[in-house]
N, C-alpha and C positions, 0 to 999 in steps of 0.2 A: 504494500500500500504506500502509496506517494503523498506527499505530504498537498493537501487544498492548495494551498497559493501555487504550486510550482505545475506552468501547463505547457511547460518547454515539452516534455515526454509526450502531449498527448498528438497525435496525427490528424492532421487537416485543418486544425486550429491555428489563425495568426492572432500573431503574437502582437499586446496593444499596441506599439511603436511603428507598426510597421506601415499606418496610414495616419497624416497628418489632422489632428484634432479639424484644424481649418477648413479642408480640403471636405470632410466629412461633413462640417456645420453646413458648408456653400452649400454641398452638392444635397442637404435635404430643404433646406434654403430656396433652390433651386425647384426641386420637385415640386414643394409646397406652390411657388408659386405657377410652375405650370398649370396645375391641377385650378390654381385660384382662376388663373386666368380663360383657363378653356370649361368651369361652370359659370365664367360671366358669360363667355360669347355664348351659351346652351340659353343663357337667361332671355340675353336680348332677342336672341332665335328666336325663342320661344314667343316674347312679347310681340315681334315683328310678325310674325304668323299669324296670331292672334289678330291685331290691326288691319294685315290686307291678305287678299287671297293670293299674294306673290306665294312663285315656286319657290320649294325648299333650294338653298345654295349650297353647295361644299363648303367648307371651311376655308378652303384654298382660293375661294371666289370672293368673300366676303372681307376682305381688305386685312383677313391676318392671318401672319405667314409665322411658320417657327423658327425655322434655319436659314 
């Protein structure tokens, strides 16, 4: 039996150091805000649909792009 704190020994586990605290904050940072951003554009969709009998549009059409 190995002692709790020591998880050098165990396989497939990284080890805390090996990704930057920062890098980790951005990147759900990051996530959060996609996810924020793409259920406003569901919202306005939705409200837009609602007001006229316009066709539904891709995401790619309606003026916002990701990358």
């Amino acid at each position: 039996m190995h002692d709790a704190g020591d998880w050098s020994s165990d396989a497939g586990l990284a080890e805390a150091g090996d990704a930057p605290d920062g890098a980790v904050a951005l990147l759900q940072i990051f996530l959060i805000f996609l996810v924020h951003v793409h259920g406003m554009n569901m919202d306005h969709e939705s409200q837009r649909r609602k007001a006229s009998a316009a066709p539904i549009m891709p995401i790619r059409e309606s003026g916002v792009t990701f990358f």
